[in-house]
Structure formats: structure tokens, C-alpha cells
C-alpha positions as CSV (number, residue, x, y, z in Angstrom):
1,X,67.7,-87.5,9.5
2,X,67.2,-86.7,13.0
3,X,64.8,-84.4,14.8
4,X,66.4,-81.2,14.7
5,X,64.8,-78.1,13.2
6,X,67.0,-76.9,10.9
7,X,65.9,-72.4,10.8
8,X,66.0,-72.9,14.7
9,X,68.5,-75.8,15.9
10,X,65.8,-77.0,18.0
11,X,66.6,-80.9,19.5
12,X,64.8,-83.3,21.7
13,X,65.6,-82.6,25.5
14,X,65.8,-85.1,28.1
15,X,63.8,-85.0,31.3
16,X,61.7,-86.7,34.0
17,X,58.6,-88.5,34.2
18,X,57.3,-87.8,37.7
19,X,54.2,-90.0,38.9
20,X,52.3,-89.2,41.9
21,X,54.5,-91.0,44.2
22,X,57.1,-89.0,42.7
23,X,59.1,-91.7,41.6
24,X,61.1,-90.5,38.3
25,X,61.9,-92.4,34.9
26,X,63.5,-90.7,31.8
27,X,61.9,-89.8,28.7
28,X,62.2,-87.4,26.1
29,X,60.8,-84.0,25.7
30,X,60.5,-84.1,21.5
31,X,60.1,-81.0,19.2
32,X,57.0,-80.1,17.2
33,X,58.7,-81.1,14.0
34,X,57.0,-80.8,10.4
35,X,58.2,-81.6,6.7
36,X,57.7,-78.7,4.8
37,X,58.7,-77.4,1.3
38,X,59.2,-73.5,0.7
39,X,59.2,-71.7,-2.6
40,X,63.0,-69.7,-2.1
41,X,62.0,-66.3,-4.6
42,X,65.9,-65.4,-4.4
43,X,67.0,-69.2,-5.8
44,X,63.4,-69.7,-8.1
45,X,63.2,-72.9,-6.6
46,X,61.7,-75.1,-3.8
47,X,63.6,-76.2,-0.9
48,X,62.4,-78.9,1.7
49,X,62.9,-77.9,4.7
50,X,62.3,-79.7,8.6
51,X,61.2,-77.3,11.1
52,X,59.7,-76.7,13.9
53,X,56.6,-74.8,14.8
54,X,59.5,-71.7,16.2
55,X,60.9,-72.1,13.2
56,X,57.9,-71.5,10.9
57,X,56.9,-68.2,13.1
58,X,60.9,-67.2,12.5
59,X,60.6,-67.6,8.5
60,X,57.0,-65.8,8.7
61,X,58.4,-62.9,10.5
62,X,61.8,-62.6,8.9
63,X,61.2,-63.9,5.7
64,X,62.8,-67.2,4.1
65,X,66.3,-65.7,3.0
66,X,66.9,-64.3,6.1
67,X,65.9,-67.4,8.1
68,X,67.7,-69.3,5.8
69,X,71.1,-67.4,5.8
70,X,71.1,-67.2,10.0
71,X,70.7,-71.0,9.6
72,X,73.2,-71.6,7.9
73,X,75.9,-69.1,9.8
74,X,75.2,-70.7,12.9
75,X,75.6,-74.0,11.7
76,X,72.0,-75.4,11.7
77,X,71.3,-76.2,8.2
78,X,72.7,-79.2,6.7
79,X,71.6,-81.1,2.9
């Protein structure tokens, strides 16, 4: 799978690396991923989930269903 947060849509971005001479080679800008597994009350079971540390703060706020059915309108969740 790739590193996308899936309550968020969160993906890597691509930048610069600028040294002091300010010469500037690409790299990658990657998001503060984790693995985690959520108990889903509405569905009595777990779901594994990959998001982001926005995305954790999101499903704390809103609450798992919610988070879970914005997801999945805008296209962000996938199995």
C-alpha cells in the first residue's frame, strides 16, 4: 500500500533540499503515517486503519463514523 492517510488523503510532497550554497536536489517531504486498528461501535468490529497524525486528531474530534463516512465520500478510503 502506499503512504497515503486514508481519514485525511494526506500524500508525500515533493520539494527541495537547499544546502548552504543554495544548491537544490529533490527529495520527498513524507507524512507522519501510523498503522492503527479502531474498535468501529456502529459495525462491532475492528477496522485497521493507516493514518496520519491529522487524521488521528480528525477521528478524536469527530468521532470514528463520521471520520470514516467523510473518507469514504471523498474518495480517500480504499480496502
Amino acid at each position: 500500500m502506499s503512504k497515503i492517510c486514508q481519514i485525511t488523503g494526506k500524500k508525500a510532497m515533493v520539494g527541495n533540499n537547499v544546502s548552504h550554497s543554495k544548491r537544490r536536489t529533490k527529495r520527498t517531504f513524507e507524512v507522519n503515517l501510523f498503522t492503527k486498528k479502531f474498535y468501529w461501535v456502529e459495525q462491532d468490529t475492528w477496522v485497521s486503519l493507516k493514518v496520519s497524525a491529522n487524521g488521528l486528531r480528525t477521528i478524536n474530534k469527530v468521532g470514528l463514523d463520521a471520520a470514516i463516512k467523510k473518507a469514504s465520500e471523498k474518495g480517500y478510503l480504499y480496502a
